[in-house]
C-alpha angles and dihedrals in degrees: 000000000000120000113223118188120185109201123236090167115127091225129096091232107350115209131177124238089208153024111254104237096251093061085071097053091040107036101106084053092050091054083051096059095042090057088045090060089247113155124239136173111288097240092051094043087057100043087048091054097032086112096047086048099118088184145328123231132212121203111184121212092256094048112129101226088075114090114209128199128183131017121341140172127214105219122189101220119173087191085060120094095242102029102264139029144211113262124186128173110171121081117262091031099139133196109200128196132165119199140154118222145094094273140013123197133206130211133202160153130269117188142139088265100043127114140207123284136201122222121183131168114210090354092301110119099234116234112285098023129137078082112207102215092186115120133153129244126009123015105263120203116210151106114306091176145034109180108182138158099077135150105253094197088061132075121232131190111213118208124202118195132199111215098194078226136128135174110239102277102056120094093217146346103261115165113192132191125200106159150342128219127199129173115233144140089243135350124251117257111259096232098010116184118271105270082204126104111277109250126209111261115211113239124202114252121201090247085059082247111125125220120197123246132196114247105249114235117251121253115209108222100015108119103209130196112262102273098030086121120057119241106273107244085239089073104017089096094057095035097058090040095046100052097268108189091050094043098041117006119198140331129292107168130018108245122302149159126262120185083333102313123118099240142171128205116230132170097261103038147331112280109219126192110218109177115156100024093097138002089240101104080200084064093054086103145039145174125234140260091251099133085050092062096040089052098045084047093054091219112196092222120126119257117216103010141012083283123032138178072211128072131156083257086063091048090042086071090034091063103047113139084235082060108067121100125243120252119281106249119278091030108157091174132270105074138315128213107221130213092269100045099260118133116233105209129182121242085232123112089219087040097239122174112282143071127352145108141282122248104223121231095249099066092023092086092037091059095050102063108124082197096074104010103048090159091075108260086262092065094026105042098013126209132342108256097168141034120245096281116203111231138176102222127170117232112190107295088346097098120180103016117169111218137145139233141200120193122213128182095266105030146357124251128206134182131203125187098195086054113098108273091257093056100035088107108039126158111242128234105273098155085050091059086032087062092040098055094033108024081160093068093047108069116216 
């Protein structure tokens, strides 16, 4: 039978300095009733199995194991334990996160502006939730849930769920998210290798006939040259209808799986299959939040060439939620084309009136070909999170180039005027920066 404990403790994460003197006495009994799936107090659950503990993992908020739906925010927060939570405001917005271990633990934020939030494991609310984040006074950071008990052989998928509720005395229904524990022997790999049987991709031939090709096996720790794997059948369609080559590039990882998604690595982006998700056949794939993880993580790589006046530290204050413009008059929501042909869009998934960026003229009509991004550019490149920045970058022999880039939730655009006219907008190469901050996350 799972525990669940919701905290009420004034401390961010209370511990205690010392055993009471009845736990010594009792402690075998104790141990009893944790096996039996009794629930205690989650101090004193955590005290009683400190020695069995095989590991404890942290998942930060911008981990990218956590899958997040609806509508969040990115905050920079210096109070957090990773510098920056996850805030969402708006109902059905779900964090999802699957994990295998006894317990799982949940912090938070309280605060006099903070909402109720759902949790749920395996689609059962957990004891205490709806959790009411609403406190008086000073933000405080700690754990809002311990939900033990568990089977550490299973796997579990947690789900966190924003209400878009509040009791009276709280200003608003923020949900944040700083960071998740579970207690395992290891963690998962992030993007482990496919334990299927390799099947045969089909790879183009210059007579337009295709041969098969086994899969290679992938070798941990052996950085490869871009298009040393094939392109896995699931996205070989796509790839060779969408322009392939421009959109994606080659190859950076064989197949794999991410948060349950089939998936591939390529230079540009991270290819996710999706079936299932939506009727829409267009929203079959989609590409990841890369950009998303390389930007929290204020990353000090170059954006746009080999040296750059740009990296993902620089977007990483360009995106601050305290950088966003306020509407043009008039706005209503959706988008709204500006005097100098510029589109003000929301940072808002459902495009409601408030904050966002303009897409500048010259990536507006880029986004919206059907012919590479069949998925609409709201579901294929995301939201604007920056302005068009100007930036010198050097290109191979090309030095001090002036372009300029724009940086969206699922890619980064740049544009170059001394480029040819065909390759003025390209898409950089965010899996190519992705492998090179985190080579743990792309299997080779």
């Amino acid at each position: 039978m799972p525990r669940s404990h919701v905290s009420d403790s004034g401390q961010r994460n209370p511990r205690r300095s010392a055993k009471p003197w009845w736990a010594w006495t009792l402690g075998g009994a104790v141990m009893a009733l944790l096996a039996a799936g009794v629930w205690l107090p989650a101090e004193q659950a955590e005290a009683q199995s400190a020695t069995a503990t095989p590991g404890v993992l942290i998942y930060e908020n911008n981990d990218p194991y956590l899958i997040y739906e609806g509508n969040w925010d990115i905050i920079q927060d210096s109070k957090a334990r990773g510098g920056s939570v996850h805030r969402g405001r708006q109902a059905n917005s779900v964090l999802r996160m699957r994990f295998k271990g006894p317990y799982v633990k949940i912090y938070s934020v309280y605060g006099p502006n903070k909402g109720r939030v759902r949790i749920s494991v395996d689609g059962v609310e957990v004891p205490g939730s709806p959790v009411d984040l609403y406190r008086s006074g000073e933000q405080v950071y700690e754990r809002i849930v311990w939900h033990g008990g568990l089977d550490e052989e299973r796997i579990y998928t947690l789900a966190i769920e924003v209400l878009n509720q509040r009791n009276g005395a709280s200003t608003d229904s923020q949900v944040d998210v700083d960071y998740i524990e579970v207690q395992a022997a290891e963690r998962a790999p992030i993007t482990p290798t496919p334990t299927i049987t390799p099947t045969a991709t089909i790879t183009p031939t210059a007579t337009g006939t295709a041969s098969p090709a086994v899969l290679p096996t992938a070798t941990p720790g052996a950085d490869r040259m871009p298009g040393s794997w094939p392109i896995d059948s699931r996205f070989l369609r796509y790839y060779v209808e969408r322009d392939g080559p421009r959109v994606l590039g080659n190859t950076l990882s064989p197949p794999t799986f991410f948060a349950g998604h089939f998936t591939q690595y390529f230079e540009k982006g991270r290819m996710e299959d999706h079936t299932g998700v939506s009727p829409d056949p267009n929203w079959q794939f989609q590409y990841g939040l890369l950009v998303d993880e390389l930007q929290t993580g204020r990353v000090n790589i170059p954006v746009g060439g080999e040296v750059s006046t740009v990296s993902y530290a620089t977007i990483a204050t360009l995106a601050a939620e305290g950088a966003r413009i306020a509407p043009p008059p008039g706005f209503t929501g959706n988008t709204m084309v500006n005097s100098d042909g510029s589109v003000f869009v929301p940072y808002s998934q459902a495009l409601r009136p408030g904050p966002g960026h303009n897409v500048s003229p010259i990536f507006w009509p880029y986004i919206n070909r059907a012919d590479i991004f069949p998925g609409g550019w709201l579901h294929d490149i995301g939201l604007p999170m920056t302005e068009a920045i100007p930036a010198v970058v050097t290109k191979g022999a090309n030095t001090n180039r002036q372009i300029f880039v724009q940086v969206f939730q699922r890619t980064i655009l740049t544009y170059d005027p001394l480029n040819p006219t065909d390759f003025q907008v390209e898409r950089a190469n965010v899996g190519t920066d992705y492998r090179r901050a985190y080579p743990d996350r792309v299997p080779q």
